[in-house]
C-alpha positions as CSV (number, residue, x, y, z in Angstrom):
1,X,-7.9,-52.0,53.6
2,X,-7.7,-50.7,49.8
3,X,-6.1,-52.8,47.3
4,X,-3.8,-51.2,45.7
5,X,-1.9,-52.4,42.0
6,X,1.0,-53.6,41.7
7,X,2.4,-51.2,38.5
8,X,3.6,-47.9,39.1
9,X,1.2,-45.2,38.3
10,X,2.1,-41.2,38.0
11,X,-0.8,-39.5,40.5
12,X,0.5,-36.5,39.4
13,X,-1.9,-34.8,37.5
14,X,1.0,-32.1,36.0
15,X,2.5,-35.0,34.5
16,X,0.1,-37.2,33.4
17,X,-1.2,-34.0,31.3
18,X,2.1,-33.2,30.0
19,X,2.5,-37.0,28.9
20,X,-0.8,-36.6,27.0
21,X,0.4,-32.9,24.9
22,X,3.4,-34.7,24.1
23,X,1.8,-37.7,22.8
24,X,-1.6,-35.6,20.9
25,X,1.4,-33.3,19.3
26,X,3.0,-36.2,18.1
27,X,6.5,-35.6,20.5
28,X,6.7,-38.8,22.0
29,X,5.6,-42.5,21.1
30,X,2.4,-43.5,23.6
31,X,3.8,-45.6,26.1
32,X,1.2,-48.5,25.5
33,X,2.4,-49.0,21.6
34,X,6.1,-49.5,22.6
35,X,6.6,-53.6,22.6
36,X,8.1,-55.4,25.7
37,X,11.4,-56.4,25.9
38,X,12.5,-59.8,25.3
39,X,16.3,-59.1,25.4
40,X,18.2,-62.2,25.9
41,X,15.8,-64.5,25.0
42,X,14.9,-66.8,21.9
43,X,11.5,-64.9,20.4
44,X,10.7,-67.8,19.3
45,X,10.8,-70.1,22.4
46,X,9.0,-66.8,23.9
47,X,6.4,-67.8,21.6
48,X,6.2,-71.5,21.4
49,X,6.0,-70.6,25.5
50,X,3.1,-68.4,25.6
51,X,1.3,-70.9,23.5
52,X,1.3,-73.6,25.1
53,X,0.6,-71.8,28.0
54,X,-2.4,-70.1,26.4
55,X,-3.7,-74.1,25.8
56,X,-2.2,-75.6,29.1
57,X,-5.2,-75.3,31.3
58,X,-7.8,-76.0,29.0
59,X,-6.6,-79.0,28.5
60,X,-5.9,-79.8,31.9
61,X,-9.1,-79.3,33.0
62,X,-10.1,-81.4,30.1
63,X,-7.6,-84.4,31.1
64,X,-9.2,-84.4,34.9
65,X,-12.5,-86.6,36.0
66,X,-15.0,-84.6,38.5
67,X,-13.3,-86.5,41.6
68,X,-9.8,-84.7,40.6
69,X,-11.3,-81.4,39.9
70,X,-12.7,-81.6,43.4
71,X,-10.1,-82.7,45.1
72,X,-7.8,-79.8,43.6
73,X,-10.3,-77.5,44.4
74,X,-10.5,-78.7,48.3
75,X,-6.9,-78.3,48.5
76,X,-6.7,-75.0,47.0
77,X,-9.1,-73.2,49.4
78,X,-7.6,-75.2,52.5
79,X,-4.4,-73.4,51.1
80,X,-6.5,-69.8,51.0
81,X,-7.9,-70.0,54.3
82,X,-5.5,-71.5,56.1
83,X,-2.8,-68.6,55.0
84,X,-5.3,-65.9,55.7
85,X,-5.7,-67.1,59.4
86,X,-2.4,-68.6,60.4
């Protein structure tokens, strides 16, 4: 089976070209420059969020002995394979 991605993609050649005229004549803004939306939300707990996440794992992984680490791991791939085949 193909894997397919989760975004939404134009597979329309006619306007994938047209979004590339309008953004080499200078048009339209290029889609990947526009920031994302955070309306509703504190920017700054969106930040303090994302860094902690960005340092979360790390230091988990740090915290854990070998014996942990396996364990987790175990569990996790009892989880994958027993979803796959149930």
């Amino acid at each position: 089976m193909v894997k397919r991605s989760s975004k939404k993609r134009d597979y329309d050649f006619s306007v994938a070209a047209f979004r590339i005229v309008q953004e080499a004549t200078g048009q339209s803004e290029p889609e990947a420059g526009k920031p994302l939306s955070i309306e509703g939300k504190n920017p700054n707990a969106v930040a303090l969020g994302r860094l902690g996440g960005l340092k979360g794992g790390k230091a988990r992984a740090n915290k854990l002995t070998p014996e942990q680490r396996k364990d987790i791991a175990q569990k996790a791939a009892r989880a994958r394979w027993q979803s796959k085949y149930t």
